[in-house]
PyMOL Python script that loads the backbone (N, CA, C, O; Angstrom):
from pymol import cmd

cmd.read_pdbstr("""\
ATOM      1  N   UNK A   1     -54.291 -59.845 -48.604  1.00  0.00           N
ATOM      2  CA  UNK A   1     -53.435 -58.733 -48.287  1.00  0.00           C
ATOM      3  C   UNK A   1     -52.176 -58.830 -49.145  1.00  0.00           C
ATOM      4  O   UNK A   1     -51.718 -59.887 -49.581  1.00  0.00           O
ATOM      5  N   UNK A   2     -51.570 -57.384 -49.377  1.00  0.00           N
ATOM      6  CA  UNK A   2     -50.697 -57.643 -50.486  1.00  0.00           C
ATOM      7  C   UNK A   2     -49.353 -57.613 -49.598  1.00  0.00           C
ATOM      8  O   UNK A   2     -48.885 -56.489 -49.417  1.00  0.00           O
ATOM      9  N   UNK A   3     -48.897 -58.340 -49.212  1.00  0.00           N
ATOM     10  CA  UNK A   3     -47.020 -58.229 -49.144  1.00  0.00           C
ATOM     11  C   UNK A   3     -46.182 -57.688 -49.679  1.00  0.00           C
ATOM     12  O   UNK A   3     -45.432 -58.266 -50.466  1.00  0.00           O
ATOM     13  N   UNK A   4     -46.093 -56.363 -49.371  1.00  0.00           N
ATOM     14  CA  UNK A   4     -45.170 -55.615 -50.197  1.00  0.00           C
ATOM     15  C   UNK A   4     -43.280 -55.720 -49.394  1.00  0.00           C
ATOM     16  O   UNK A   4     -43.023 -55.876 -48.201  1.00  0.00           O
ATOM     17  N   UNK A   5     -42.435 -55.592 -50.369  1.00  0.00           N
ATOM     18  CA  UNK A   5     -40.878 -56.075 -50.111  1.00  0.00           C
ATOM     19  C   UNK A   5     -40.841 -55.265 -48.374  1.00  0.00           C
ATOM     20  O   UNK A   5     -40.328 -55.921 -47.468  1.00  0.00           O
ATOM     21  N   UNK A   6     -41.294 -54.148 -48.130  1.00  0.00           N
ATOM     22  CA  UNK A   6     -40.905 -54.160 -46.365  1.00  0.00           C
ATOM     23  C   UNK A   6     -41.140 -54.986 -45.823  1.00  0.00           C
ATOM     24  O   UNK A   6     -40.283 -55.724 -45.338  1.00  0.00           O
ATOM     25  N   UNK A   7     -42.805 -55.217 -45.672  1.00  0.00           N
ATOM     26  CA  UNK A   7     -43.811 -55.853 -44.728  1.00  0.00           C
ATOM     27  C   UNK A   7     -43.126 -57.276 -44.716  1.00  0.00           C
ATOM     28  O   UNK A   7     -43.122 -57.928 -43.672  1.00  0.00           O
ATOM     29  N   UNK A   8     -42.368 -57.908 -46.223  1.00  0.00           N
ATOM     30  CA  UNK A   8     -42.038 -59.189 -46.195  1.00  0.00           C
ATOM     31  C   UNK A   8     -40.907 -59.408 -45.307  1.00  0.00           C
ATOM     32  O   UNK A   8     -40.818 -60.367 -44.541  1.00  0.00           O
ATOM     33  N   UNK A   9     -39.675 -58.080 -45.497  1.00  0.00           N
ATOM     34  CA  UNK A   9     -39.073 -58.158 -44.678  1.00  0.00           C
ATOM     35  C   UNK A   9     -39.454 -58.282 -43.279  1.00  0.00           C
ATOM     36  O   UNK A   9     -38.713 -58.934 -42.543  1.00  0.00           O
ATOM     37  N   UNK A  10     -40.199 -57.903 -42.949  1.00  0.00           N
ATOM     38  CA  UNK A  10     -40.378 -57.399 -41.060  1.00  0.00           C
ATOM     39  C   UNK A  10     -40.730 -59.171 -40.982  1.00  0.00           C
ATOM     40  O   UNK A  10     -40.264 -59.893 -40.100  1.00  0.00           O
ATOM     41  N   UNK A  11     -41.482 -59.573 -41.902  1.00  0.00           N
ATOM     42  CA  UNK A  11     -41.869 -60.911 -41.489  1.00  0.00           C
ATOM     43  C   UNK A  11     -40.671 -61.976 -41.549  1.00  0.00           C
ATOM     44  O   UNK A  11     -40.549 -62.900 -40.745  1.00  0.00           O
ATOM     45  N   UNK A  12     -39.608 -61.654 -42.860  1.00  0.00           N
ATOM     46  CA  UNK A  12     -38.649 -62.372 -42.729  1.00  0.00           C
ATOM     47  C   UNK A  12     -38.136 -62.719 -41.019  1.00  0.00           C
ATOM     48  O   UNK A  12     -37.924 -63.785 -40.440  1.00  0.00           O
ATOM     49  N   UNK A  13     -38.041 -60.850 -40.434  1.00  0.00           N
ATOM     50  CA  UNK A  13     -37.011 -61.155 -39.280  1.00  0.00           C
ATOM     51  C   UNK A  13     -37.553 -61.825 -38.073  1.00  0.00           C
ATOM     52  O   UNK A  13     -36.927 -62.279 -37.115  1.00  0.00           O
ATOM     53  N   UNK A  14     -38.881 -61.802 -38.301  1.00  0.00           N
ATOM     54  CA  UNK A  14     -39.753 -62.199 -37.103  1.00  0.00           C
ATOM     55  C   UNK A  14     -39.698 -63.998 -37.338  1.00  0.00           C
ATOM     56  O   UNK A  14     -39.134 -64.646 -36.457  1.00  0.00           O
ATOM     57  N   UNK A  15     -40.164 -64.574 -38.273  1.00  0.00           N
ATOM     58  CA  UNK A  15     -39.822 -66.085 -38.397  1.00  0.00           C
ATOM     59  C   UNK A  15     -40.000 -66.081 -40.456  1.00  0.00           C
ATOM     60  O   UNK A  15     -40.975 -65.564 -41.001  1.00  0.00           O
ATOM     61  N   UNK A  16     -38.898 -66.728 -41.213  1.00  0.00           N
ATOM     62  CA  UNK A  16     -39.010 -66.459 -42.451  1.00  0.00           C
ATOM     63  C   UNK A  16     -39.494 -67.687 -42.874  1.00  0.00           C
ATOM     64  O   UNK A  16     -39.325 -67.875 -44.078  1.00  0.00           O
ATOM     65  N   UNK A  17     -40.039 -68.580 -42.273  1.00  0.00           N
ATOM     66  CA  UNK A  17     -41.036 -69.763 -42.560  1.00  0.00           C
ATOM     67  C   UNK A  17     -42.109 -69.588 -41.633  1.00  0.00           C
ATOM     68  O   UNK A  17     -41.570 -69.850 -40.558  1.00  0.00           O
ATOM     69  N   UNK A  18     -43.126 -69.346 -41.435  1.00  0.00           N
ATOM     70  CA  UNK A  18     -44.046 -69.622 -40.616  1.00  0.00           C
ATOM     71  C   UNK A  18     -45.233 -70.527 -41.002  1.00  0.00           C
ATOM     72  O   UNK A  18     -45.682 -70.670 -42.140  1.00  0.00           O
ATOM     73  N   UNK A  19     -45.752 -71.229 -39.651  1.00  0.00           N
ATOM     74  CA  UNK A  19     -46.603 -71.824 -40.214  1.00  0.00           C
ATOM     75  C   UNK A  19     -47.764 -71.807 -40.993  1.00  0.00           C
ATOM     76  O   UNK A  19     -48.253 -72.585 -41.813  1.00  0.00           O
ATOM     77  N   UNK A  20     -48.216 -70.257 -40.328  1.00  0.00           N
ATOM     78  CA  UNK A  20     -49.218 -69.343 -40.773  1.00  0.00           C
ATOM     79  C   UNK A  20     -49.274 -68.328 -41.124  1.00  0.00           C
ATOM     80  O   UNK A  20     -49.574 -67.504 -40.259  1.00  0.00           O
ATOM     81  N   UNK A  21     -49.006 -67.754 -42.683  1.00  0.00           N
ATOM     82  CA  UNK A  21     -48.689 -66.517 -42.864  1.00  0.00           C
ATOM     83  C   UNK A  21     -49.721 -65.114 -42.080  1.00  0.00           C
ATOM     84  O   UNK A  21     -49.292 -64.174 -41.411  1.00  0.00           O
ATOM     85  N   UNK A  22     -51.086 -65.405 -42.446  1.00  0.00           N
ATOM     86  CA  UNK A  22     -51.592 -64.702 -41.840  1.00  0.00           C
ATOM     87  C   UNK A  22     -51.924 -64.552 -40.308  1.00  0.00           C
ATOM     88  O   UNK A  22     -52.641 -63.722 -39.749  1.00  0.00           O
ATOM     89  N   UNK A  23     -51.092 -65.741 -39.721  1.00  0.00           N
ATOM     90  CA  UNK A  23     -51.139 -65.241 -38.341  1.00  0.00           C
ATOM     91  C   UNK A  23     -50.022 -64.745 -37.892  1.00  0.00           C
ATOM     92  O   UNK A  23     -49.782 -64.245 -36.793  1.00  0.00           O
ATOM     93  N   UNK A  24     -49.351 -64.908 -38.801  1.00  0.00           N
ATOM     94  CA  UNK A  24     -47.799 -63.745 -38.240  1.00  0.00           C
ATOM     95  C   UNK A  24     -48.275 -62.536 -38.429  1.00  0.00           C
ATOM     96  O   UNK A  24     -48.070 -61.831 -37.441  1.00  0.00           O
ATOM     97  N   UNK A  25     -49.142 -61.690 -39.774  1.00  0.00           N
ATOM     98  CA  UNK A  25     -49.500 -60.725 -40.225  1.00  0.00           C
ATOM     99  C   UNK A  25     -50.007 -60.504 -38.849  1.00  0.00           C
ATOM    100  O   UNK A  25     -49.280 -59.833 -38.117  1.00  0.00           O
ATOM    101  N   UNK A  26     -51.137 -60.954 -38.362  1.00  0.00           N
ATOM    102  CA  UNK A  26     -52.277 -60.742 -37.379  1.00  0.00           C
ATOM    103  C   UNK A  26     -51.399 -59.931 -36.314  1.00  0.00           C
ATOM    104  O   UNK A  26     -51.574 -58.905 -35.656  1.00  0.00           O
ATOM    105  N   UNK A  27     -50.176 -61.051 -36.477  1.00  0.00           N
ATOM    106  CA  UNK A  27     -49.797 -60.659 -34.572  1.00  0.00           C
ATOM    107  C   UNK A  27     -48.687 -59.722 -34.822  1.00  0.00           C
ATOM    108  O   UNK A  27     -48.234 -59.144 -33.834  1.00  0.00           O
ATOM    109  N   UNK A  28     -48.136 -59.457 -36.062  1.00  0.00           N
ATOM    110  CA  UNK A  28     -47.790 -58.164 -36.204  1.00  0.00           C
ATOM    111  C   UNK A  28     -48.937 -56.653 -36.184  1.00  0.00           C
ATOM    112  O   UNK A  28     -48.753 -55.465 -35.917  1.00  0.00           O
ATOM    113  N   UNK A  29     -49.923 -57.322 -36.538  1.00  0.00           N
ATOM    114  CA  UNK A  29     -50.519 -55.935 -36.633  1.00  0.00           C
ATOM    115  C   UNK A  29     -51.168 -55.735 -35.012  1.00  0.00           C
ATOM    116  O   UNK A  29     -51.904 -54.776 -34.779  1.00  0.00           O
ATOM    117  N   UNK A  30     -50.942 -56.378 -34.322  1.00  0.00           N
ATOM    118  CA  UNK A  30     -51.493 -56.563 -32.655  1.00  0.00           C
ATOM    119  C   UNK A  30     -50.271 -56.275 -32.370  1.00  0.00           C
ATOM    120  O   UNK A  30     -50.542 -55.108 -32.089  1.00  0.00           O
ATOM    121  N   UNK A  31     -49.268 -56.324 -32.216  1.00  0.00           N
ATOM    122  CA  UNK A  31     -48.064 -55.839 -31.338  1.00  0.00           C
ATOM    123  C   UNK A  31     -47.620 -54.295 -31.911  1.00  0.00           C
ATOM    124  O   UNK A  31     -46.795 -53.651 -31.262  1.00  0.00           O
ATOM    125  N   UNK A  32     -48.277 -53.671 -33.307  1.00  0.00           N
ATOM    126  CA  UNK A  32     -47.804 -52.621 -33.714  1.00  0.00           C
ATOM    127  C   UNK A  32     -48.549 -51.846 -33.365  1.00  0.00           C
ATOM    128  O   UNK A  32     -48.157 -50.701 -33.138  1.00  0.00           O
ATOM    129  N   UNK A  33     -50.069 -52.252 -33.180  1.00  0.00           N
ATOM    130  CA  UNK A  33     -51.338 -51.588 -32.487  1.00  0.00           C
ATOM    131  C   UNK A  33     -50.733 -51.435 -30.970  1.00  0.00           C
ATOM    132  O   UNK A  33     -51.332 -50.371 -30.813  1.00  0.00           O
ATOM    133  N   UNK A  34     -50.328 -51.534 -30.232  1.00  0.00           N
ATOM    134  CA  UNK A  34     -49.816 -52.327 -29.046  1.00  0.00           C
ATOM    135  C   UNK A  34     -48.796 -50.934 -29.009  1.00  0.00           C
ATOM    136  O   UNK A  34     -49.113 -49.884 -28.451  1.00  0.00           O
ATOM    137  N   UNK A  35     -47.693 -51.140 -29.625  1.00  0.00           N
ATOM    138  CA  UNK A  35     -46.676 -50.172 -29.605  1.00  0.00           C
ATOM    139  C   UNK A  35     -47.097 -48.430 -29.783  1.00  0.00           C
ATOM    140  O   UNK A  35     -46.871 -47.382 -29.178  1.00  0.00           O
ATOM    141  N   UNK A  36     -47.584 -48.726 -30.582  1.00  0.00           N
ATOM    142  CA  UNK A  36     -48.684 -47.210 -30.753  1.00  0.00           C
ATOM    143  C   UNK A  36     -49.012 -47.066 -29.719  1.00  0.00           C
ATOM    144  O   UNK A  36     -48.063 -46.690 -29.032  1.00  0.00           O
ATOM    145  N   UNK A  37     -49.900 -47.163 -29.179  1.00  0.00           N
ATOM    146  CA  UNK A  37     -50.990 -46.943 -28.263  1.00  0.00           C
ATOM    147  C   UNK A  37     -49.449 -46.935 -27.048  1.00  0.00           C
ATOM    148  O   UNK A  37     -49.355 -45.877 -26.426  1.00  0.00           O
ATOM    149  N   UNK A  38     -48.810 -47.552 -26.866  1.00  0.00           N
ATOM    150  CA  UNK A  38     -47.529 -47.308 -25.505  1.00  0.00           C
ATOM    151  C   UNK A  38     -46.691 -45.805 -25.810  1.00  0.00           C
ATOM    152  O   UNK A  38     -46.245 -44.980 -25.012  1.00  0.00           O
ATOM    153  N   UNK A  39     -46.683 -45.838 -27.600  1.00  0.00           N
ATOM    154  CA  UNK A  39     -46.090 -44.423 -27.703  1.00  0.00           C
ATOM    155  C   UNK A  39     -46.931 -43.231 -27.894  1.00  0.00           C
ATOM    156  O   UNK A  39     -46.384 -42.187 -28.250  1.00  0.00           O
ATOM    157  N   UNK A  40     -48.035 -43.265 -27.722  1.00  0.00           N
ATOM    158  CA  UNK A  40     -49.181 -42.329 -27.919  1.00  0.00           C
ATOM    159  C   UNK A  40     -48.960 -42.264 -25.650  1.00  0.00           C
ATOM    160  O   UNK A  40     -48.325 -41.326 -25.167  1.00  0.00           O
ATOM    161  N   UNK A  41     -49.226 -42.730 -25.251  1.00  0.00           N
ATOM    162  CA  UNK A  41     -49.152 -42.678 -23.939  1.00  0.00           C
ATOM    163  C   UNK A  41     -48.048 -41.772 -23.187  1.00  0.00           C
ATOM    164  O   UNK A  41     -48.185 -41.030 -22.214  1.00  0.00           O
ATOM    165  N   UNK A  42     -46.703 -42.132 -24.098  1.00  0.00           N
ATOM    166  CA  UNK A  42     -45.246 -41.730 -23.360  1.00  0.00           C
ATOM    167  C   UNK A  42     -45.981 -40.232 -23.905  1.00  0.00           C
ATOM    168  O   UNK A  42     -46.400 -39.469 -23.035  1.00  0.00           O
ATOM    169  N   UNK A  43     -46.097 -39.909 -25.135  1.00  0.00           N
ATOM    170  CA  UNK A  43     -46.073 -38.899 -25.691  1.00  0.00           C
ATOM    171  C   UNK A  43     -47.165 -37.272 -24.368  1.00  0.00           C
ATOM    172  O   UNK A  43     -46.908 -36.146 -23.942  1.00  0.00           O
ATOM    173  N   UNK A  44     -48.424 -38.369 -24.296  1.00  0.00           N
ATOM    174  CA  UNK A  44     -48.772 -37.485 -23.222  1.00  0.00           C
ATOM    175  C   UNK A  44     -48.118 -37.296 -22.172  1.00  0.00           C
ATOM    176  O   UNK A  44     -48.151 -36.131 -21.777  1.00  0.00           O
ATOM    177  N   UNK A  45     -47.430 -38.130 -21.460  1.00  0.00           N
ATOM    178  CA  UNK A  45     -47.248 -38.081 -20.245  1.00  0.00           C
ATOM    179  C   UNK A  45     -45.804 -36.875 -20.708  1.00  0.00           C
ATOM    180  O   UNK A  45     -45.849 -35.831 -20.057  1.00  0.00           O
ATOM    181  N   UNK A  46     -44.812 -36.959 -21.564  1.00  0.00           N
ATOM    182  CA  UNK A  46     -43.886 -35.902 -21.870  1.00  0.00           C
ATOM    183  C   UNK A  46     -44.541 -34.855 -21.857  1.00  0.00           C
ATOM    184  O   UNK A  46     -44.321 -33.891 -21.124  1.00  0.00           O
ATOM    185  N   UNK A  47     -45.508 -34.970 -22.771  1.00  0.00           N
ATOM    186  CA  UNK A  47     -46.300 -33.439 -22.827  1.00  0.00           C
ATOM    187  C   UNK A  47     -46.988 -32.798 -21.756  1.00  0.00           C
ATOM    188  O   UNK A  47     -47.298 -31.607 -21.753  1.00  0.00           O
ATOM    189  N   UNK A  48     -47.274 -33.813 -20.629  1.00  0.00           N
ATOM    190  CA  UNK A  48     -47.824 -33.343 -19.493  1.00  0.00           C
ATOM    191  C   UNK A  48     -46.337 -32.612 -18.375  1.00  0.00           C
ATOM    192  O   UNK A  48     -46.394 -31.614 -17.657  1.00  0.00           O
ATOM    193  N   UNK A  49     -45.054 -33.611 -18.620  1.00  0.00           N
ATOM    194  CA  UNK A  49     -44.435 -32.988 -17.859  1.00  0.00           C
ATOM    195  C   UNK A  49     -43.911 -31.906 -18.309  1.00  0.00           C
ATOM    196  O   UNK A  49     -43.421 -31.264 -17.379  1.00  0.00           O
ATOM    197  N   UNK A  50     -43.781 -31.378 -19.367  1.00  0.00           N
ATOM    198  CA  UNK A  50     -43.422 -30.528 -19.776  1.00  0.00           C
ATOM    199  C   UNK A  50     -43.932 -28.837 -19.783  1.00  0.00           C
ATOM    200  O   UNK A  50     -43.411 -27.728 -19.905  1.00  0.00           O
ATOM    201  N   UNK A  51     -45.064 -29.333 -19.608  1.00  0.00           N
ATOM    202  CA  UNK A  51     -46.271 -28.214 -20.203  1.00  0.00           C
ATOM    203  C   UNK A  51     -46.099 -27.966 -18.182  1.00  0.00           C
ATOM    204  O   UNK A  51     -46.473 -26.820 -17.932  1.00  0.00           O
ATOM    205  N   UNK A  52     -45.640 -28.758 -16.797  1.00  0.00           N
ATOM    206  CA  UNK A  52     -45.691 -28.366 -15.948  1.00  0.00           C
ATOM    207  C   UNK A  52     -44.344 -28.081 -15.157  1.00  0.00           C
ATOM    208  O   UNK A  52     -44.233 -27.759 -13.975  1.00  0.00           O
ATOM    209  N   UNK A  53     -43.155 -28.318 -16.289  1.00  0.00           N
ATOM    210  CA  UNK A  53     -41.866 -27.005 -15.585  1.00  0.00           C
ATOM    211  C   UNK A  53     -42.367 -26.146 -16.671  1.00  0.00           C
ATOM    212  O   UNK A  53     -41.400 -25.420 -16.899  1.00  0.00           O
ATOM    213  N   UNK A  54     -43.328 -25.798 -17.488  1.00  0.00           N
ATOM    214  CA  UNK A  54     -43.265 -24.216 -18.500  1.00  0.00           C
ATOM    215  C   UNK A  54     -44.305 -23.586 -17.395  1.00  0.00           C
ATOM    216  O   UNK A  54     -44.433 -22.363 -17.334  1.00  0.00           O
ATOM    217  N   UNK A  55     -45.039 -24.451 -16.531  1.00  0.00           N
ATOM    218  CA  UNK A  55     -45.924 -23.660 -15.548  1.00  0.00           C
ATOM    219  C   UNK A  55     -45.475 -23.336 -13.657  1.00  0.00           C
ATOM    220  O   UNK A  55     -46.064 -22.876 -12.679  1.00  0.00           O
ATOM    221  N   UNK A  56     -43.911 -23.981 -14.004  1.00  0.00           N
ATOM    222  CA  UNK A  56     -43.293 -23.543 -12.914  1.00  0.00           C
ATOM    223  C   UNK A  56     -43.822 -24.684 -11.802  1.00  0.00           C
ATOM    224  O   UNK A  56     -43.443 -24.581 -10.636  1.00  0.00           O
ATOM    225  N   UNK A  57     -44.799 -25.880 -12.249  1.00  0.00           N
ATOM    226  CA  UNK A  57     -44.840 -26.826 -10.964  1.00  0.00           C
ATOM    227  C   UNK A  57     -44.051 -27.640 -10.997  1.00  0.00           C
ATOM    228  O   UNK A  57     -44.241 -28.430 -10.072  1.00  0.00           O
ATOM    229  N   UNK A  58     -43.047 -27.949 -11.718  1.00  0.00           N
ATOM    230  CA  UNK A  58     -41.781 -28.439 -11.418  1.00  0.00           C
ATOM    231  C   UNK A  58     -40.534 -27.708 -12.169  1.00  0.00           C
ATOM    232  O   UNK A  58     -40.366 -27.590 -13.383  1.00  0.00           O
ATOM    233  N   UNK A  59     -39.645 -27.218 -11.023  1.00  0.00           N
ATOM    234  CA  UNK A  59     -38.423 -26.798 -10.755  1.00  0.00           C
ATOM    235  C   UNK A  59     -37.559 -27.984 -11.618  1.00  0.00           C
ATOM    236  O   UNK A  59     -37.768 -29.178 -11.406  1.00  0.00           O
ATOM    237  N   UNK A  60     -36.362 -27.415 -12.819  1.00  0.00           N
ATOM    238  CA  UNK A  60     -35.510 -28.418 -13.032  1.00  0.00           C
ATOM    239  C   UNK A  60     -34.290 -27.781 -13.183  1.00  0.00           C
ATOM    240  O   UNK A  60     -34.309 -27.115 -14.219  1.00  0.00           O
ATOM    241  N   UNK A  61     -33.203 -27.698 -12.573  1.00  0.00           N
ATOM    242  CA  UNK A  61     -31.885 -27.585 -12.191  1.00  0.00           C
ATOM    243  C   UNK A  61     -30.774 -27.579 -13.627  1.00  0.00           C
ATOM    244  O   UNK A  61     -29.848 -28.389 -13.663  1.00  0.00           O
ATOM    245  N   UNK A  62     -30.905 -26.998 -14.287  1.00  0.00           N
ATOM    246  CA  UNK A  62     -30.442 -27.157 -15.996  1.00  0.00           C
ATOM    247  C   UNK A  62     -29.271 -26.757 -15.847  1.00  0.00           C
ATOM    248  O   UNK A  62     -28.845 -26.261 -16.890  1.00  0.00           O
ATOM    249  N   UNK A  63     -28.296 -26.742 -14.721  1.00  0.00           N
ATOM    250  CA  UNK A  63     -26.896 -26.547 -14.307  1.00  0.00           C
ATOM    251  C   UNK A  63     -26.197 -27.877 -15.521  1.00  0.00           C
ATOM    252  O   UNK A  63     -25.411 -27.729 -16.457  1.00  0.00           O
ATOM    253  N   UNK A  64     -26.529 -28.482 -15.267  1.00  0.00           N
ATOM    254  CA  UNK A  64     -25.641 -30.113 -15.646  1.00  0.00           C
ATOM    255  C   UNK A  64     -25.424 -30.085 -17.045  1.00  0.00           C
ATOM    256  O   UNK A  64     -24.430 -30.435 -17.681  1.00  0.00           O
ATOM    257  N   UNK A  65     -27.376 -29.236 -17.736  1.00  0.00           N
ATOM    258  CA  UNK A  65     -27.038 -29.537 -19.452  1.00  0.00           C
ATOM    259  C   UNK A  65     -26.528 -28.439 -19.206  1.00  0.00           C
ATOM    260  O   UNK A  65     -25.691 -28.929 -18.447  1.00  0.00           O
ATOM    261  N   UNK A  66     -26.157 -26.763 -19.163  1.00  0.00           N
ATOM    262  CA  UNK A  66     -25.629 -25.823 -19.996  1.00  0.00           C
ATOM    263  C   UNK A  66     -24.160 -26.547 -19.673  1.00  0.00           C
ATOM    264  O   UNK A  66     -23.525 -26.710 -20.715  1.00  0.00           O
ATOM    265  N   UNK A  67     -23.479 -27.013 -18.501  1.00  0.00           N
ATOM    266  CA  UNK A  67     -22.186 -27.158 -18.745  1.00  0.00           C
ATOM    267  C   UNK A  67     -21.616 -28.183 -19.754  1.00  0.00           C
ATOM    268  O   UNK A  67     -20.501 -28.031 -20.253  1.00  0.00           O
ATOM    269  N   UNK A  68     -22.347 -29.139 -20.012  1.00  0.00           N
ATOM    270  CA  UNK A  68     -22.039 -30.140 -21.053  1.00  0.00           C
ATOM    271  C   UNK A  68     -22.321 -29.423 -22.205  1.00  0.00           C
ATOM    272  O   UNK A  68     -21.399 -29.369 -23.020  1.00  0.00           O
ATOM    273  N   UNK A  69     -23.815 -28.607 -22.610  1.00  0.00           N
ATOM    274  CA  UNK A  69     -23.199 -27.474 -23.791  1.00  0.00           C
ATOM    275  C   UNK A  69     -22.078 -26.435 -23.775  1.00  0.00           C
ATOM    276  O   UNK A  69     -21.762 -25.825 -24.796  1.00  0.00           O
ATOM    277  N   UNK A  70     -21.476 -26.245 -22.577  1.00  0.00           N
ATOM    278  CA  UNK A  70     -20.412 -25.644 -22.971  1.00  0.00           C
ATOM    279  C   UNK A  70     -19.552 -25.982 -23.394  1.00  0.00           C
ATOM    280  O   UNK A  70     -19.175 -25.536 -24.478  1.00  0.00           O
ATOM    281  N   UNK A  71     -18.559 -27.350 -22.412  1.00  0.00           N
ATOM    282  CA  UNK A  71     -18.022 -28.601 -23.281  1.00  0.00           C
ATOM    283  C   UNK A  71     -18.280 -29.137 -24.381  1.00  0.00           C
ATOM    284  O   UNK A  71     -17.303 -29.616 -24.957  1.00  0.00           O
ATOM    285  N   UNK A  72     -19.599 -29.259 -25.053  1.00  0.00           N
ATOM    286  CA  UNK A  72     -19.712 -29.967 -26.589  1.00  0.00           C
ATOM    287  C   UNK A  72     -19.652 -28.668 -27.427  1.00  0.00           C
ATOM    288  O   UNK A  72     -20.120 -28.866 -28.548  1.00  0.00           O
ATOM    289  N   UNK A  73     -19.317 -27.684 -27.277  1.00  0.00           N
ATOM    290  CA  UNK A  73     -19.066 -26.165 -28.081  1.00  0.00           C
ATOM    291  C   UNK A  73     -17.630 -25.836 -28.024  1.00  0.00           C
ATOM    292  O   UNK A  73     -17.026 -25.317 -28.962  1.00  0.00           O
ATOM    293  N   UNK A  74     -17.140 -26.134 -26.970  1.00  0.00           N
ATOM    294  CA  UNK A  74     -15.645 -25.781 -26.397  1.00  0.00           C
ATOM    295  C   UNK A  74     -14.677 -26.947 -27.282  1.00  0.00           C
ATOM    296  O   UNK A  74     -13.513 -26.787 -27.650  1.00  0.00           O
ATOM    297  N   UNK A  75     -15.521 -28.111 -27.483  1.00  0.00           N
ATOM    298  CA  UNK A  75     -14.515 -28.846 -28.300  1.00  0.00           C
ATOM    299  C   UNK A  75     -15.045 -28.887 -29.769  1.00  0.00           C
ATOM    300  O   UNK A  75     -14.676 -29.918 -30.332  1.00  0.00           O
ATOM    301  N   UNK A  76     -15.555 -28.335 -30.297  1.00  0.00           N
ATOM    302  CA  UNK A  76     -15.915 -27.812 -31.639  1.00  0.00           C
ATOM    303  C   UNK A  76     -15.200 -26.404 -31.992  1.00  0.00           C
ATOM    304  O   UNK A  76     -14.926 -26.298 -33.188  1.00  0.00           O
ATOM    305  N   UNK A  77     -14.869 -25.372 -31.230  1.00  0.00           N
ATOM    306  CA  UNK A  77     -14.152 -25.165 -31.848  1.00  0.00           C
ATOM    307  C   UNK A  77     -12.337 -25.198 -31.924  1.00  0.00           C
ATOM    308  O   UNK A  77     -11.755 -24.835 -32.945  1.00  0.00           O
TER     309      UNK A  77
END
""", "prot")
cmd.dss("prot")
cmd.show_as("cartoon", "prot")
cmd.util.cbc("prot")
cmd.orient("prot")
């Protein structure tokens, strides 16, 4: 596998001697597989809640953000 200057970095920060290069690789590519798959998950579950206040099964109270957009507008200009 080729080590290109990122990948070396990410390995720098993780341990910049290791004993085993390719098992740092390994267990980077298992914790990034790992992270995916947790953000592929959030991603549905947003999209699920979302897609059910656009269908009206959940009610959300948007009092709190328009007044803080009024305040972050009010001090712009």
């Amino acid at each position: 596998m080729t080590v290109d200057p990122e990948l070396a970095e990410a390995m720098a920060a993780i341990d910049p001697h290791p004993k085993s290069r390719s098992r740092l690789i390994r267990d980077l590519a298992l914790r990034g597989a790992e992270a995916t798959e947790e953000d592929k998950v959030k991603r549905a579950e947003a999209t699920e809640f979302f897609l059910k206040v656009a269908r009206g099964e959940i009610d959300i109270d948007m009092t709190g953000a328009i007044e803080a957009l009024d305040e972050r507008e009010a001090e712009i200009e």
